[in-house]
N, C-alpha and C positions, 0 to 999 in steps of 0.2 A: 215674474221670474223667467217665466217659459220665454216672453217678449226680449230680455235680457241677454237670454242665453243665444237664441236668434243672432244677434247683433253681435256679442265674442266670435260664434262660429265664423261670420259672413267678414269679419277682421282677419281670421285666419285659415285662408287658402290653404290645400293644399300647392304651397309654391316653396322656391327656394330659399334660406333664410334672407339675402339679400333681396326680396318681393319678386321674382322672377324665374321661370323654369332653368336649374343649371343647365347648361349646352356648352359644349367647347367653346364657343365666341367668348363667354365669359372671360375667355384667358389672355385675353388680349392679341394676339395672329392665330388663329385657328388653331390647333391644338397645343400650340407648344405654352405650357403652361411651365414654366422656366423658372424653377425657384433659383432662393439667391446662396444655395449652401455648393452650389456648381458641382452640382450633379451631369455626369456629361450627358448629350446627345446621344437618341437612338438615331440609326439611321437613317431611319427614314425620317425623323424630325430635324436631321439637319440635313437631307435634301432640301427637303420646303424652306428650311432658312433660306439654304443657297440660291433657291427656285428665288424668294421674296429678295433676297439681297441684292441679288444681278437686277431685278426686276428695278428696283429704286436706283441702283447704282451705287451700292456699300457694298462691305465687306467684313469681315468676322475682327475679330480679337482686339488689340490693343495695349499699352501699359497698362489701362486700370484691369483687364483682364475680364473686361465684359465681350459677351457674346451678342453680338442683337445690330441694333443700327446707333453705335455709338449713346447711348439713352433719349434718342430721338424719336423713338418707336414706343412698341409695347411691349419688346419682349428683351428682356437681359437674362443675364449669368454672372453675377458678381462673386467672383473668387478673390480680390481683393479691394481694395480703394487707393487712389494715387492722394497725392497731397494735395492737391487740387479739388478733389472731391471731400477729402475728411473736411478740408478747410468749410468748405460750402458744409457739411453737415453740421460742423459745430455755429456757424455762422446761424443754421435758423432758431436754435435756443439765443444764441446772445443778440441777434440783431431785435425779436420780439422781444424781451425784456428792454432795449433800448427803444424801441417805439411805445412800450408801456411807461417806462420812466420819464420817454420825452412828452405824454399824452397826458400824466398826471394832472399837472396843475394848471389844464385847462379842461376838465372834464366837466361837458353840459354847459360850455361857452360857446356863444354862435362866433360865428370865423371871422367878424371884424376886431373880438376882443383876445385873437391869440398874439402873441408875439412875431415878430417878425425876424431874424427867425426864431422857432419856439426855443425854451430853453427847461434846461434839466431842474428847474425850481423847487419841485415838492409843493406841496400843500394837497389838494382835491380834496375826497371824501378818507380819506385815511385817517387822521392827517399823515402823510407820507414827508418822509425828508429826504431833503435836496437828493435826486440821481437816485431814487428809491422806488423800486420796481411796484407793482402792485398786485392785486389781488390776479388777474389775468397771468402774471408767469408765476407766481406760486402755486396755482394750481396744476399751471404746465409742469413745473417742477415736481408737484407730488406723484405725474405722470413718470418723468423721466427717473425719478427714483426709484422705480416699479419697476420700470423697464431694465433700469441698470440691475435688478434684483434678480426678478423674477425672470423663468423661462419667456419667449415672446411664440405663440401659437404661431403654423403656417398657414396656407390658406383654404389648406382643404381638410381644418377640422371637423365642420361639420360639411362634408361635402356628402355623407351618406345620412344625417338626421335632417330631412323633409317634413317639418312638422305638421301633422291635420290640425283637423278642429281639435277633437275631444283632448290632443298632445295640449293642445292650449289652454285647454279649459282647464284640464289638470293643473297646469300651472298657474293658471289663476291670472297671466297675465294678459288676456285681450278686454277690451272696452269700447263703448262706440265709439269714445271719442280717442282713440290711440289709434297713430297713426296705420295704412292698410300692412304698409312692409316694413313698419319697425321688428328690429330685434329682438325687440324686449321679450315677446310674449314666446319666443325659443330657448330664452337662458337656461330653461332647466337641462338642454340638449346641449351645452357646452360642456366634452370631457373635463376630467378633473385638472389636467395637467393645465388645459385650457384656463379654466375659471380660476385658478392660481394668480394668474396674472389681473384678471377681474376684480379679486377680491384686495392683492395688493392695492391695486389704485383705490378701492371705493375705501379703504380704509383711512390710507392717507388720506383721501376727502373728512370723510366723517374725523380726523382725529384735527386735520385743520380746522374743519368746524366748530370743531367742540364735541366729542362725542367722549362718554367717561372720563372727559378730563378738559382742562381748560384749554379754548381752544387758542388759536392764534392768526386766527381772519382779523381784519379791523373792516373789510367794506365788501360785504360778498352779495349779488344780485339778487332779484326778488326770487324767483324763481328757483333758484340754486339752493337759497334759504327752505323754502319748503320744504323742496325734495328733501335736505338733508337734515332738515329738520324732523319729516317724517321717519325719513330711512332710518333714523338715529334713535329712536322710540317702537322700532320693526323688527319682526322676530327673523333666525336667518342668517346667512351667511351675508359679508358686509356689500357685496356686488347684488345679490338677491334682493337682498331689502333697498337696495338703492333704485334699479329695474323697476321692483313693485310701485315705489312712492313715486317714483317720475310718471311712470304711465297710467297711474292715477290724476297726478297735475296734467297730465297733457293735455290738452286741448283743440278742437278747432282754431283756425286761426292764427295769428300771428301772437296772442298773451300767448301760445304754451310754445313758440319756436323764438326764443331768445338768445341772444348771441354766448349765452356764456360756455357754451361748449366749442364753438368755433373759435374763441379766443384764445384754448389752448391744447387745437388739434396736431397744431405743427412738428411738434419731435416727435408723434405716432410713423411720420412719412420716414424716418432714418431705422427704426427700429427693425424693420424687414427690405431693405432697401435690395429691390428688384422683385420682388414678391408684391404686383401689385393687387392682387385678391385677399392676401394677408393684411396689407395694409387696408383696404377698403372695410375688412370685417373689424379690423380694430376701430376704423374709425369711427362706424358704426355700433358698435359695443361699447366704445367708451363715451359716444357722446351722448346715448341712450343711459347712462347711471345717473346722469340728471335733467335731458330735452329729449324725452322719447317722442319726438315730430320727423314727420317725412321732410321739413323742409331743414330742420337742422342738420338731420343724419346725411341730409344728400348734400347739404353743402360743407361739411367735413370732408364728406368722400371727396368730393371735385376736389375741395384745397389741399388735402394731405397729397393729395395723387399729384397736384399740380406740385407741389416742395417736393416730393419725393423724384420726379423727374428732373425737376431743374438741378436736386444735386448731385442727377449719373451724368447729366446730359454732358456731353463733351463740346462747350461753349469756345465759339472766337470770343476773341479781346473786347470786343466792339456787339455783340449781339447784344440784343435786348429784347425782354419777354413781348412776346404778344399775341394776337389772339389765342392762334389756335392751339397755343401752349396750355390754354386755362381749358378749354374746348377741347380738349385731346382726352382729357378723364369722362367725358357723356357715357362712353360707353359701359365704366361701373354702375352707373346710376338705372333704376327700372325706365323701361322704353319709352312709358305713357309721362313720364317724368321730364326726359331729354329737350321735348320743344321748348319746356317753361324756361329752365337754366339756361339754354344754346339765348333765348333772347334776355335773359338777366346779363348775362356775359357781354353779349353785343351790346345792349345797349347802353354800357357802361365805361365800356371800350373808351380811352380818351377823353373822356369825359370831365370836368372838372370838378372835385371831389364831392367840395363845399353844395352841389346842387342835387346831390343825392338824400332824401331826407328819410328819418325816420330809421337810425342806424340802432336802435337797441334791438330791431328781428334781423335775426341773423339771414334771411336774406338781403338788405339791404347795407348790413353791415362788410359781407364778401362783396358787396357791387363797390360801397367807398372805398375799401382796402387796394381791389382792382382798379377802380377810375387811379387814385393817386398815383399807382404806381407807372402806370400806361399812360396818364397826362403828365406827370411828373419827365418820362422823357420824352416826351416831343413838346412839351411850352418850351418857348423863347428862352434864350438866353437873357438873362434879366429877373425873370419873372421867377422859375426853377432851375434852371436851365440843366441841358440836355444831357441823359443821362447816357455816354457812351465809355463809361469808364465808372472804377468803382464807386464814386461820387454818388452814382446811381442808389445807392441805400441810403446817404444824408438826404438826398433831393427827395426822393420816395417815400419817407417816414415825415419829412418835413411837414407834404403836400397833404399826410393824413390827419397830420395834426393839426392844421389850419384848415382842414374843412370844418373843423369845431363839433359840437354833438359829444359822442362817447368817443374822445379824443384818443382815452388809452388804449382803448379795446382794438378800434381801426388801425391803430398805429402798431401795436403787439400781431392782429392777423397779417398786415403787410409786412412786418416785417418776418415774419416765418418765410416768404414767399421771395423778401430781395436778400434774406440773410442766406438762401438757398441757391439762389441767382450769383451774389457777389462776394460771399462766404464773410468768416467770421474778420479776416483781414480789411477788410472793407470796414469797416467798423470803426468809426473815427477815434483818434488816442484820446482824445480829450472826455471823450462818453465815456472808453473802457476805461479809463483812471480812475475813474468817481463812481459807474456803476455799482449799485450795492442792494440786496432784498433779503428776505425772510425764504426758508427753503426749509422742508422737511429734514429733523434733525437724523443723524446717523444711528445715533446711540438708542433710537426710542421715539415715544412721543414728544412734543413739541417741536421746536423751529431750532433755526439758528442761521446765523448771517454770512451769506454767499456773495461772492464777487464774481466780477467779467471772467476770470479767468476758471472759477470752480464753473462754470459754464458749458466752457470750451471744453475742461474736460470730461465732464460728467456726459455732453451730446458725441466728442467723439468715440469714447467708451459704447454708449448705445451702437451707433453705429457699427461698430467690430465685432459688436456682440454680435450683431444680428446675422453680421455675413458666420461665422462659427456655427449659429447655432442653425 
């Protein structure tokens, strides 16, 4: 036991809940930590804008009513959203259901047996029907239902609880084998107002699961299964026993960092849009209710961070994402952490998608999502061809689904990332016609059946909410 206990403490540092000492840097330009309810400037924080804006060669304000370097930087002020930007938010819920729907019925085909190009079929492991989302935007969904509910914490709820050892060991939640700077083993340090929002999602999990009532999953991953199979038999509030049971499964290695939490981080990035610490702890928070691993939590971080920029940024007609778009979020990630991602990212860069293998850890699954979309515009014309126009999201999701593997899941993470890029307009008529899934029901528990367009509005709502609140 004494050996045991050893091994909890030396899990939890005295550090800051994201695994590193808070410092101003955390905020993205030295202090201006610039939430997104547009709060105005002191003055002397927007000296230093002014100082950093001349310095780059920008300038302040705009239609959408952000502050910062047009959402090319780190630091905004979102007092409203233009149509251009709602559009891009509602685009990353429906463009991921449309790469899950397009990924179904060829999930765990190697890439010479997908279609060319794929098509909205139905069958997999469901069985799903024709244009019928899956298990990956359902779960996103039971997210986004929360969100639209519940308060969304800012990013400096726990900015003054620095948990020690003994804070951890009280809560029961460190282990040798959980990760050094998961979450998890600080949940009991989330205000109440905070853990509202926690416990809404982890419930919708557990009630899609099946938890005191029949559930309404048809195909949920190995992993996901345990967790909420344990948390579902856990005493506790429904966020707390989700925490405990994941960070029990977790493990060394790639078995306990499986993709199923990055497959439905992406509406986390619209929820506090411009608050990028708020979004990094959600992401964190909610991917840990069921993959409490360092390498899952940090690849949420980078991804939410990466949607959440591309739908402030204020895009020409013709841009297209690239590197150091995905590269620009290292700096939420712990320091000792940055060299690994900065070369997952590179070298995946253009890549072609199909030669990335081994996509159920959720590292490799952000690298295929990334090659498709970054090979998808620069191949030939012919082959994909170029994505310099909204095209860029059919070509994109295509490229994911024809690397074959875990067709849906690639296809649902890229598409968070081009539905954010090319927004929900992009979205071909013939998908949004027939789009159709299972969605936490209104009234209660169970489900009921959602379309393309209860999408668009369910993500732009989140959105509005977030700048309000």
């Amino acid at each position: 036991m004494r050996t045991w206990r050893r091994t909890l403490l030396s899990a939890c540092p005295r550090r800051h809940p994201f695994g590193r000492p808070r410092s101003p840097s955390d905020f993205g330009v030295g202090l201006l930590a610039l939430r997104s309810n547009g709060r105005p400037l002191t003055a002397q924080a927007k000296r230093r804008l002014d100082d950093e804006q001349e310095a780059a060669g920008g300038g302040h304000g705009g239609a959408n009513g952000q502050v910062g370097d047009d959402g090319k930087g780190d630091v905004w002020t979102v007092s409203a959203l233009n149509d251009e930007q709602l559009d891009r938010a509602a685009g990353v819920l429906l463009a991921q259901a449309c790469g899950d729907a397009l990924g179904v019925p060829y999930e765990g085909r190697p890439p010479g047996a997908v279609d060319d190009p794929p098509v909205m079929k139905g069958g997999g492991l469901g069985p799903y029907e024709p244009a019928e989302w899956s298990d990956d935007t359902e779960m996103a969904l039971c997210i986004a239902d929360a969100l639209s509910a519940d308060a969304v914490p800012g990013g400096d709820v726990c900015a003054d609880a620095v948990p020690d050892g003994d804070a951890c060991a009280d809560a029961g939640m460190g282990h040798g084998g959980a990760p050094d700077h998961s979450l998890v083993r600080d949940h009991a340090l989330v205000p109440d107002h905070a853990l509202a929002l926690y416990d809404g999602i982890a419930r919708r999990f557990l009630d899609w699961f099946g938890h005191e009532s029949e559930g309404w999953a048809r195909d949920i991953g190995i992993q996901t299964r345990e967790v909420l199979s344990a948390a579902a038999a856990g005493e506790g509030g429904p966020a707390e026993r989700c925490w405990r049971a994941a960070a029990v499964r977790a493990g060394g290695g790639e078995s306990g960092a499986g993709n199923g939490a990055l497959m439905r981080t992406g509406v986390l990035a619209i929820a506090r849009l411009g608050d990028r610490q708020a979004t990094a702890e959600l992401a964190r928070r909610v991917a840990a209710l069921t993959h409490a691993h360092a390498d899952v939590e940090d690849s949420c971080v980078l991804w939410t961070d990466a949607v959440q920029r591309a739908v402030l940024r204020d895009w020409s007609p013709d841009e297209l994402l690239g590197e150091d778009h995905l590269l620009a979020g290292l700096d939420l990630l712990p320091e000792e952490r940055r060299d690994f991602w900065e070369r997952a990212v590179r070298e995946s860069t253009g890549v072609e998608p199909w030669k990335i293998g081994g996509r159920g850890y959720t590292v490799t699954t952000l690298k295929a999502a990334w090659a498709a979309i970054t090979w998808s515009q620069d191949a030939p014309d012919g082959v994909s061809g170029a994505a310099s126009t909204g095209e860029g999201l059919r070509h994109g999701l295509e490229a994911a689904v024809r690397a074959g593997g875990d067709t849906d899941t690639v296809a649902a993470v890229a598409g968070q990332l081009l539905g954010a890029r090319w927004g929900a307009s992009a979205v071909p008529s013939v998908w949004r016609a027939v789009l159709h899934g299972r969605a936490p029901h209104t009234e209660g528990t169970g489900y009921e059946v959602r379309v393309a367009a209860d999408l668009e509005v369910l993500a732009r709502r989140i959105a509005q909410k977030g700048l309000a609140g």
